[in-house]
C-alpha positions as CSV (number, residue, x, y, z in Angstrom):
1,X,-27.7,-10.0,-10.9
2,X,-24.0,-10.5,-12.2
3,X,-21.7,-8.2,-9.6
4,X,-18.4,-7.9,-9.7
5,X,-16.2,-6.5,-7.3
6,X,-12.8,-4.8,-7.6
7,X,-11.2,-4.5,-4.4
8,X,-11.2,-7.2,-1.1
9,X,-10.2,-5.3,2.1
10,X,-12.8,-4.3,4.6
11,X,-15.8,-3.1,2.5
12,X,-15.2,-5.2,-0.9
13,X,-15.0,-8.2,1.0
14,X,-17.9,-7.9,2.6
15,X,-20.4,-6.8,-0.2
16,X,-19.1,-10.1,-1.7
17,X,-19.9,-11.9,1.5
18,X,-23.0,-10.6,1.7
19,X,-24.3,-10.3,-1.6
20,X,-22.7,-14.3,-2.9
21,X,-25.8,-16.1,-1.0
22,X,-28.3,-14.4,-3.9
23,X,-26.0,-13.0,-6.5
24,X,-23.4,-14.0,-9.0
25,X,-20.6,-12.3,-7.2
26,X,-17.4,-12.8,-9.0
27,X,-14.4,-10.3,-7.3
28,X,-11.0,-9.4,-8.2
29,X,-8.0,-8.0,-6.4
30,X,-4.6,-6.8,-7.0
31,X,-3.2,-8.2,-4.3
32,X,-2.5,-12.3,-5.0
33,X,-2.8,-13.1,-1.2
34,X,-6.1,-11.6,-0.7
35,X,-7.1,-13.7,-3.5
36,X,-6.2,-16.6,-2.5
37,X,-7.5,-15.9,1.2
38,X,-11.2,-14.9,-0.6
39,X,-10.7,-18.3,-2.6
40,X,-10.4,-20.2,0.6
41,X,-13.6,-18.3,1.6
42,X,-15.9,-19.5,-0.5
43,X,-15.6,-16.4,-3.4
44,X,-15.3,-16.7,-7.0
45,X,-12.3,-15.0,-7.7
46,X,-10.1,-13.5,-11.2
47,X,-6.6,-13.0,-11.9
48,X,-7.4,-9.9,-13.7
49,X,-9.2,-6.6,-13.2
50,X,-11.2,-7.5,-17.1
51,X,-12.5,-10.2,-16.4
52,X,-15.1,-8.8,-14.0
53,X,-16.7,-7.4,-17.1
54,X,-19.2,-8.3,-18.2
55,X,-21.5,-7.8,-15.6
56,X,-24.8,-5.7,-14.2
57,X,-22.7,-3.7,-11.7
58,X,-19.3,-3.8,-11.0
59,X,-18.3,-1.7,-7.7
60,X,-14.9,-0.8,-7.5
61,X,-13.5,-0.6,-3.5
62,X,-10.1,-0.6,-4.1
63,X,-8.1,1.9,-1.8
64,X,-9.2,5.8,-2.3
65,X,-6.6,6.6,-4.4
66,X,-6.7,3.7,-7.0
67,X,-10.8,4.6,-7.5
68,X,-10.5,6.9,-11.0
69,X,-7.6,5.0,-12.1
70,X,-9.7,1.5,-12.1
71,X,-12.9,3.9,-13.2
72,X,-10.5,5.1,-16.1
73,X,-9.5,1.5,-16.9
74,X,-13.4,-0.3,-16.9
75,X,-15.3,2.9,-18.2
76,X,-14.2,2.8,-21.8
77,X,-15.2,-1.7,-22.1
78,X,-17.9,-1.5,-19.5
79,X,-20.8,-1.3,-22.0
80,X,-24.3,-1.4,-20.1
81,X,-22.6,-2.2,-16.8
82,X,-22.9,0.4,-13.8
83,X,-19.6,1.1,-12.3
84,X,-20.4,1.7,-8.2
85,X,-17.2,3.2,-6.1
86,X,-17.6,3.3,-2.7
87,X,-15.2,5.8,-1.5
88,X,-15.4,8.2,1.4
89,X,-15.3,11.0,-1.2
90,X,-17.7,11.9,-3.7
91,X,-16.0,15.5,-5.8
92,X,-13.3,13.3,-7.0
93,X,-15.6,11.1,-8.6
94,X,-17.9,13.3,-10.0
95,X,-15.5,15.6,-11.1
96,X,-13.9,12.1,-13.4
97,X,-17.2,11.3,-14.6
98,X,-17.6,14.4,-16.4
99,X,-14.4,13.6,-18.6
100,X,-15.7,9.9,-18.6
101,X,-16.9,7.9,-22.2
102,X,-20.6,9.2,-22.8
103,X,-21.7,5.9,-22.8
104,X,-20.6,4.7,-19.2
105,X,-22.6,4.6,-16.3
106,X,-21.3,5.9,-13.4
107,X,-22.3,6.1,-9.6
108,X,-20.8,7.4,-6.1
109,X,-21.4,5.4,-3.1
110,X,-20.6,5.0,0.5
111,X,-21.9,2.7,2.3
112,X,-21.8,4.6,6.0
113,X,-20.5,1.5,8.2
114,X,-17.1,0.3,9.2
115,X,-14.9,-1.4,11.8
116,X,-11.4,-0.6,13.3
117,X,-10.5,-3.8,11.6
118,X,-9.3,-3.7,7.9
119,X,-8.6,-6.1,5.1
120,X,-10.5,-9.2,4.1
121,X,-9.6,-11.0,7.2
122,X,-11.6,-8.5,9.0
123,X,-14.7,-8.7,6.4
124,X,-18.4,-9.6,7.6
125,X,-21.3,-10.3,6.0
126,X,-23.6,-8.3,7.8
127,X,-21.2,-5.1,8.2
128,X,-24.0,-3.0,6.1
129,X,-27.0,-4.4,7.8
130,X,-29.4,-1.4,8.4
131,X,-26.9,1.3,7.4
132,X,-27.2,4.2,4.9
133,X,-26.0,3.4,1.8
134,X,-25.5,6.9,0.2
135,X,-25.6,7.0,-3.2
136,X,-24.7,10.2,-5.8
137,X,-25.6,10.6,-9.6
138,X,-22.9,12.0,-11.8
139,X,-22.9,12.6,-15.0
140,X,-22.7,9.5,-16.8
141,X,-26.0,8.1,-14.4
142,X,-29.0,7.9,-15.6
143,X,-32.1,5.8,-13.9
144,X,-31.4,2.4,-14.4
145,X,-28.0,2.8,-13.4
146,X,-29.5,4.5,-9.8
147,X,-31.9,2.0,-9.8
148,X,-29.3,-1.4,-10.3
149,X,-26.8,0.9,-6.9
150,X,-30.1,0.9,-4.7
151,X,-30.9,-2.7,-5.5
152,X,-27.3,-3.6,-4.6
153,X,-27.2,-1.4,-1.4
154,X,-31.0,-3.3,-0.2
155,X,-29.2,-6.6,-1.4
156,X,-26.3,-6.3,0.9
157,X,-29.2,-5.1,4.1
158,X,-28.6,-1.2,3.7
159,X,-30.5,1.5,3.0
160,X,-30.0,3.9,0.2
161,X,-29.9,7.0,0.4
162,X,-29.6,9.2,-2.6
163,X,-27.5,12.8,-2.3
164,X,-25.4,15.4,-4.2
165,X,-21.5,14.9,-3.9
166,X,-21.3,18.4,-2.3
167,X,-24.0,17.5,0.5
168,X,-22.1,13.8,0.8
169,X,-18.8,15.8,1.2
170,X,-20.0,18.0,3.1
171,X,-21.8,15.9,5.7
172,X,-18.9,13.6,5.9
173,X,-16.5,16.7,6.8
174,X,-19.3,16.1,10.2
175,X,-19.8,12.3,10.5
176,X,-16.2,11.5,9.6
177,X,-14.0,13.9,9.4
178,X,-14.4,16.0,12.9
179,X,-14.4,12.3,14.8
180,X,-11.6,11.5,13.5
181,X,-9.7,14.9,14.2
182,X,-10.8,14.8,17.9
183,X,-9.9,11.4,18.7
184,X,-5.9,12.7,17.0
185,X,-6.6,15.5,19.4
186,X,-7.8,13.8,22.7
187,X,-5.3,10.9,22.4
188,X,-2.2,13.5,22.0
189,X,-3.4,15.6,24.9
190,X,-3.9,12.4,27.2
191,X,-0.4,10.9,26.1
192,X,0.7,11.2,29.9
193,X,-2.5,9.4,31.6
194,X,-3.8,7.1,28.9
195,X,-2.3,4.4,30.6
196,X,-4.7,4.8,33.6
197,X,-7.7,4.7,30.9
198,X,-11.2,3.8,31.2
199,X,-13.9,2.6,28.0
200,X,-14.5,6.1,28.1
201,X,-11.0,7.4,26.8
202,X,-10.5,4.2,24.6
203,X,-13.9,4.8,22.7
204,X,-13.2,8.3,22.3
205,X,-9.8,8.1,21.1
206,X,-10.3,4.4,19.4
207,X,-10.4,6.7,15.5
208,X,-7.1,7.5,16.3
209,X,-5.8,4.2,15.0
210,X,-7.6,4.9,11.3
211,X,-5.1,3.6,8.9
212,X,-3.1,7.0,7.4
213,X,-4.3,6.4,4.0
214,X,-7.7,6.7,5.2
215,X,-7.0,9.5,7.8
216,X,-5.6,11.3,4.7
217,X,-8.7,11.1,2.5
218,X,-10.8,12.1,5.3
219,X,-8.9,15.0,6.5
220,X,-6.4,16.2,3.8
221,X,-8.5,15.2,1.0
222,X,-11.9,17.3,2.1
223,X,-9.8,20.4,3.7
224,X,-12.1,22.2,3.3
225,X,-14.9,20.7,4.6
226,X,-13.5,19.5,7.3
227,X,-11.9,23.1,8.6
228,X,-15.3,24.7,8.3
229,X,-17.1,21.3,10.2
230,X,-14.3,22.2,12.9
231,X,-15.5,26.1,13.4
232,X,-18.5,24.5,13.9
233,X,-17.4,22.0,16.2
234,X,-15.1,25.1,18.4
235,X,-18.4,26.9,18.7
236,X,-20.2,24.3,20.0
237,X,-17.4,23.1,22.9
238,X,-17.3,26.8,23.6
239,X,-20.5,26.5,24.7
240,X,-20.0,23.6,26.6
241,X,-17.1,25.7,28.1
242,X,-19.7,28.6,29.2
243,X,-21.9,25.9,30.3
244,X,-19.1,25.4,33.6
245,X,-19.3,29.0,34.6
């Protein structure tokens, strides 16, 4: 299978480490440094965004808020190939695949594994090994196209999972979202004593240090989710509160 991979930082580089050993993996990104560091890598790598077409699937892991625009760009030249994001939202890309050409193929993904580390200097081949892979139809999938995003997610050692964008969002508002806010919370309230930390405090505040973008997307960018995953979470400490008597 031909892949080609739009985007080189944490999860772009490692598909295409993962996936080059028994794949045609050809990559691209904007940035001429992280080409040239993938080049020294070992990747086959373009100069421009159309040369990765044609191919079977081309996923697109550029930063959150360059996914539709590079969807917008491939859709309307893509032909038969599957275009794969793998954002940590799922509306957004739904809601664009409704507008998209009739004839592109479309898919949501998120492949549920990361690092603190970022860019391709921090990329490893084995980052998605036994992780979910979740993976949303839109309205420009049909089942070849689900099929060719669940053999890629196996390929790279994850495992597929297939959901709505509303559940993904949703569940993410739990998994990602209420993490992330609690760790901003903890490590503001423990300003004054987190020099005298333990593991305990580090691993609980480590989220903290998301990159902003990211942060953004995962708070600002599923409000909504994310505020009502946070009542939740208030109920729940305030049991743990009545637990102390």
């Amino acid at each position: 299978m031909r892949v080609g991979l739009v985007g080189l930082g944490l999860v772009g580089g490692s598909l295409a480490l993962a996936l080059r050993a028994t794949h045609d993996v050809v990559a691209y990104d904007s940035d001429a440094g992280v080409r040239s560091s993938a080049r020294s890598a070992g990747l086959a790598v373009v100069d421009a965004l159309a040369v990765v077409i044609p191919a079977d699937v081309v996923v697109v892991a550029t930063p959150f808020s360059a996914i539709v625009p590079t969807l917008r760009d491939l859709a309307p030249r893509a032909g038969a190939t599957v275009l794969l994001d793998v954002g940590s939202l799922k509306r957004p890309i739904a809601a664009y695949a409704e507008t998209a050409p009739a004839e592109a193929r479309i898919v949501g993904g998120h492949p549920m594994a990361g690092t603190t580390g970022a860019g391709f200097a921090s990329a490893d081949p084995t980052l998605f090994r036994g992780r979910p892979f979740l993976l949303v139809p839109t309205a420009r999938s049909d089942q070849q196209a689900m099929d060719v995003a669940s053999a890629l997610a196996r390929a790279a050692g994850a495992e597929p999972t297939v959901c709505s964008a509303e559940a993904h969002d949703r569940a993410i508002a739990t998994l990602s979202g209420v993490p992330l806010a609690v760790a901003l919370a903890l490590s503001r309230s423990g300003e004054d004593v987190a020099r005298l930390a333990g593991p305990g405090f580090r691993d609980a505040t480590r989220l903290a240090a998301t990159p902003r973008d990211l942060a953004d997307v995962l708070l600002r960018g599923n409000r909504d989710e994310v505020k009502a995953a946070l009542r939740r979470f208030r109920d729940a400490l305030d049991e743990v509160e009545r637990d102390l008597g």
